[in-house]
Structure formats: structure tokens, C-alpha cells
C-alpha positions as CSV (number, residue, x, y, z in Angstrom):
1,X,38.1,39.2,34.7
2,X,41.0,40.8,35.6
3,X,42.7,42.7,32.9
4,X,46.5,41.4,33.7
5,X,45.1,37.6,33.3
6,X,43.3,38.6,29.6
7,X,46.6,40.2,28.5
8,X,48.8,37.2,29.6
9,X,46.3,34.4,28.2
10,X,46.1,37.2,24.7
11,X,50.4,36.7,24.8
12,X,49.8,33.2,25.1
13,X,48.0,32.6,22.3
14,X,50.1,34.8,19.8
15,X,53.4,32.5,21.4
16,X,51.8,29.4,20.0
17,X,50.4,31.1,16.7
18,X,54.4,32.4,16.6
19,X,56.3,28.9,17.3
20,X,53.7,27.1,14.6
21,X,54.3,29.5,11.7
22,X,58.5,29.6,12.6
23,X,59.1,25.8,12.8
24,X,56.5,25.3,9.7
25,X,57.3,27.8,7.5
26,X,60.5,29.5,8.4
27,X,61.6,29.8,4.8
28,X,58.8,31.7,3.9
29,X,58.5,35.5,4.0
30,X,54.9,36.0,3.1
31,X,54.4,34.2,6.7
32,X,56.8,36.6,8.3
33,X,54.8,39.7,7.2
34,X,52.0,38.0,8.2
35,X,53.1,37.6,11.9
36,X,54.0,41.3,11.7
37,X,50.8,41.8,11.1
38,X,49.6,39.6,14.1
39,X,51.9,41.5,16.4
40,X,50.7,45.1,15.3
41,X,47.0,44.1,15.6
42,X,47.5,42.5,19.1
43,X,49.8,45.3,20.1
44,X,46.6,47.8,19.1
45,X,44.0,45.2,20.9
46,X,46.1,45.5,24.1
47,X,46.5,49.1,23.9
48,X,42.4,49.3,23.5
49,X,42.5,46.7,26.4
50,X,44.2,49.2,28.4
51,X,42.5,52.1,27.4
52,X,38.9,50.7,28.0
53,X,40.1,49.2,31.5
54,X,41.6,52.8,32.5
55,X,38.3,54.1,31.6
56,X,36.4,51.5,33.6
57,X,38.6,52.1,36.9
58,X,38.3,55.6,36.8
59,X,34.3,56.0,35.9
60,X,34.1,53.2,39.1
61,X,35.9,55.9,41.5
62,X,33.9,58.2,40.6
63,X,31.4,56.4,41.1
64,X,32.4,55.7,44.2
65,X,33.3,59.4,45.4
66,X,30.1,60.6,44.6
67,X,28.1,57.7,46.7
68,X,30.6,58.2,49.3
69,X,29.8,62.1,49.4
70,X,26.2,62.1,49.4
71,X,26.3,59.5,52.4
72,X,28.4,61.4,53.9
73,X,25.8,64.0,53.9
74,X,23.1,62.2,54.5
75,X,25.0,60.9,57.8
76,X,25.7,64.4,59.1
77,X,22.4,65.7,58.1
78,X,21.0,62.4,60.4
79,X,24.0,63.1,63.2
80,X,22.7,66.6,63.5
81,X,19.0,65.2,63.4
82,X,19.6,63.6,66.0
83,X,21.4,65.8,68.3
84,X,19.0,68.9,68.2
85,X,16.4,66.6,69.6
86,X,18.7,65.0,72.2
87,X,18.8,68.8,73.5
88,X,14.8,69.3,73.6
89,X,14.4,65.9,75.5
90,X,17.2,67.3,77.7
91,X,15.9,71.1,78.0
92,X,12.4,69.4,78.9
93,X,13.9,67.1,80.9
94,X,15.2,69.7,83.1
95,X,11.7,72.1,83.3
96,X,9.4,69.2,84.1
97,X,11.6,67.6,86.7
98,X,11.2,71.1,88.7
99,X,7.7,70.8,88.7
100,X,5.3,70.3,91.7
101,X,4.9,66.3,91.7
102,X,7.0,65.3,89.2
103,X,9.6,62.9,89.6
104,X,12.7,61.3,87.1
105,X,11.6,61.9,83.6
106,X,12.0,59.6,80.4
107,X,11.3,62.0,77.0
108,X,11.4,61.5,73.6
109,X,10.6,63.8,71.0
110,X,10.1,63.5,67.5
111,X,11.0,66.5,64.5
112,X,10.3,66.5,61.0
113,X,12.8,68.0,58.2
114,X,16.1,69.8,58.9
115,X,17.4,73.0,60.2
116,X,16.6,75.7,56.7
117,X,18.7,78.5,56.5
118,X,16.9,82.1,54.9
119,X,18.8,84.3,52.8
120,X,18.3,87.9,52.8
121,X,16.9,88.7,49.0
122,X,17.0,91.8,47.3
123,X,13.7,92.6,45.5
124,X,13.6,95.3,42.5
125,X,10.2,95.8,41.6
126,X,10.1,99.4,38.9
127,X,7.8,100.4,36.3
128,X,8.6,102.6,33.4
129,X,5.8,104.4,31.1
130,X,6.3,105.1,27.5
131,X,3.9,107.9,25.3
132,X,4.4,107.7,21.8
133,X,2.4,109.6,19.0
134,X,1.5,107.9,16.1
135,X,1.0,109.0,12.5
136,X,-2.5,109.1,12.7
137,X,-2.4,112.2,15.3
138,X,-2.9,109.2,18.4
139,X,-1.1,108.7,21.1
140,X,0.2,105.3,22.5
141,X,1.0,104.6,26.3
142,X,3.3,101.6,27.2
143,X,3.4,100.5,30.8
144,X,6.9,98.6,31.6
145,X,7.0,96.4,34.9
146,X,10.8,95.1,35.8
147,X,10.2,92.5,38.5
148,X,12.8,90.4,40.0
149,X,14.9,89.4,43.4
150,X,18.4,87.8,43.8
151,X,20.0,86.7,46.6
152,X,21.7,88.8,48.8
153,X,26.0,87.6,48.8
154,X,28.3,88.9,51.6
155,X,32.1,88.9,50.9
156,X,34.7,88.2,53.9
157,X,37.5,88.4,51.9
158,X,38.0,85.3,51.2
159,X,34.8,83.5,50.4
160,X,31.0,85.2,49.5
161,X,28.5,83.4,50.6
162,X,24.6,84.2,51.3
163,X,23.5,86.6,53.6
164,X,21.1,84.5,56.3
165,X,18.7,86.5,57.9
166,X,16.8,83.3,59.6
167,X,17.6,80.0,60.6
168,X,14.3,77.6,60.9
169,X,14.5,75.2,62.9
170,X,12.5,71.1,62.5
171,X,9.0,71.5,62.9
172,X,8.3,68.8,66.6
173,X,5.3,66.8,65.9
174,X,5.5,64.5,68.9
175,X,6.1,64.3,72.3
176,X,6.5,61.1,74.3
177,X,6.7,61.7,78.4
178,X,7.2,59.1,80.9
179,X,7.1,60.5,84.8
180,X,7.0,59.4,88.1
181,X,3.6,61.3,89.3
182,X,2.1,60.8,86.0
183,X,-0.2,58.6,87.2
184,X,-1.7,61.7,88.9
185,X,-4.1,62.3,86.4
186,X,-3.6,66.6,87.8
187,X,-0.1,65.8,87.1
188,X,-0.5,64.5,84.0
189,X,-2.9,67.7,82.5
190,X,0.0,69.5,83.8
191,X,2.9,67.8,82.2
192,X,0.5,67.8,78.9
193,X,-0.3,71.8,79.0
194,X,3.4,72.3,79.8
195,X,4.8,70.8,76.5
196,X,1.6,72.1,74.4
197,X,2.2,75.7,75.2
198,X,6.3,75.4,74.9
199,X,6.3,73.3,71.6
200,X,2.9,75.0,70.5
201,X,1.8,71.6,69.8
202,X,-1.9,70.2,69.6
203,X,-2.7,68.0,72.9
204,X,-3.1,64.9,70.6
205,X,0.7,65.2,69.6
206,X,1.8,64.9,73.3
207,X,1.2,61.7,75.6
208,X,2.0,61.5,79.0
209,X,2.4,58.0,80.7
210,X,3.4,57.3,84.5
211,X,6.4,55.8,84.8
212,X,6.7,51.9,86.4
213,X,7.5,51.6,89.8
């Protein structure tokens, strides 16, 4: 319910509570103290009313910023998906139309995960040994290994941010060709060793259909 329409039906009410006690006991000041009362206490209801809806409205945008950012991710993440293989089915495209016997080309290719980014780290890796005599005339040896890496940070000046040393790029794991010529079955072992070797993909992850004349 909106909180305006609780708030007027609230004032409401304490109007006809006010207009009964006045025109039935206006001569009587325990009444009078009593509607003070009434008024404080509905004053402090509509101030929690207030309070509790400001809260509400505020923990909804939030809400609602933080949905909207993570689909906003999730769409650019998809939106870059999505382009890097437009430009293998167009790079592929391209190569097999120059072949011997191949006509127009229709490809499709299919990646798994996202582009991964591989900061440099800095690895520390020491070892510190300690002799200590004892009272009984011994001697104790403690061996010390300090292990650890961080992340290596750059610093432009006006931001640091990781140092990337590598940037992988989706693993492909299919190929879908459709070719005039294809139906050329020398044509087609062709087409299928020419994406195997450039992808370094498995012959089973690549099929090679003639295209409809």
C-alpha cells in the first residue's frame, strides 16, 4: 500500500476520535490530555511510518543498482562473447574461400569461457637456518622456509592496476562449415584438416557439410 494513502486514512481516523471526544466531552480536561496523548503517539507512528518506508525505498534501489550492474556485466561479457567469434567465422571465412574448389562459405564457431587476463606475480621463496646450543652441550638446527607470491601492480600515475603478462583467449570447441564444393568428399578432408590444424581441434569437433544448390 502506498505510504501517502496509510498516513491520510491514519489522520482520518484521529479526526473522527477528535470531533467525538470535543462535542462529547468538551468540558472535560482529563479528555483533553488524553487527545494529547493521541496526537503524540500518532505523530511518533507516522514518523516510524516514514522512517521504515525511507528504509524500504532505499534498500529496493539498491537492490535494484546491484541487479542492474551485474546484468550489465553479464551483457558485455555475452556482447564481447559474441564478437570474438563473429571474427574467427570471418578470418575462416576469408582462408577457406581462397582455397582450390571452394566456393561461398557459411561458418559458425562455437568457444567456451571468456577472454582471462594473467598477471605478472612476484614469487619470494628464502630459507633461513638457525644453530642453537643447548644446555646439555647439543646443538639444535632450525630450517626456516618463507614462501609466498603477490601480484605484481603497475602505477601510471593515476591508477595501479595489475601487471598482465598474458591474455587467454576462449578455448573453440566446435566448428560448423557449410561450402559449395563440400560435397567433394577431397574437398571436404581438406576444409576439415584446414580448421583442425588452425584451431588445433580434434576432427570430431569440426563438420563439414556442402552447401544447397
Amino acid at each position: 500500500m502506498d505510504i501517502h494513502k496509510i498516513i491520510e486514512k491514519i489522520y482520518k481516523e484521529l479526526r473522527k476520535i477528535f470531533v467525538v471526544k470535543e462535542n462529547t466531552d468538551k468540558k472535560n480536561r482529563k479528555n483533553k490530555y488524553s487527545n494529547f496523548l493521541i496526537v503524540c503517539l500518532s505523530l511518533v507512528l507516522i514518523g516510524i511510518l516514514f522512517v521504515t518506508a525511507d528504509n524500504y525505498f532505499n534498500n529496493t534501489n539498491t537492490t535494484n543498482i546491484n541487479t542492474s550492474n551485474t546484468t550489465s556485466k553479464e551483457i558485455s561479457q555475452e556482447e564481447s562473447k559474441n564478437d570474438y567469434e563473429k571474427k574467427l567465422e570471418n578470418k575462416l571465412k576469408s582462408i577457406l574461400e581462397d582455397m582450390e574448389g571452394v566456393g561461398k562459405t557459411n561458418i559458425m564457431i562455437t568457444i567456451e569461457g571468456s577472454e582471462e587476463q594473467v598477471p605478472a606475480i612476484n614469487i619470494t621463496d628464502s630459507n633461513s637456518t638457525t644453530k642453537e646450543k643447548d644446555n646439555s652441550g647439543g646443538t639444535r638446527e632450525t630450517v626456516q622456509n618463507n614462501n609466498g607470491s603477490t601480484i605484481v601492480i603497475t602505477n601510471d600515475g593515476s591508477k595501479s592496476q595489475p601487471l598482465i603478462v598474458q591474455t587467454k583467449k576462449p578455448k573453440i570447441i566446435g566448428v560448423c562449415v557449410i561450402a559449395e564444393g563440400a560435397d567433394d568428399k577431397i574437398i571436404q578432408m581438406q576444409i576439415t584438416q584446414a580448421v583442425t590444424k588452425l584451431y588445433n581441434l580434434t576432427p570430431d569437433k569440426v563438420s563439414v557439410y556442402p552447401m544447397k544448390k
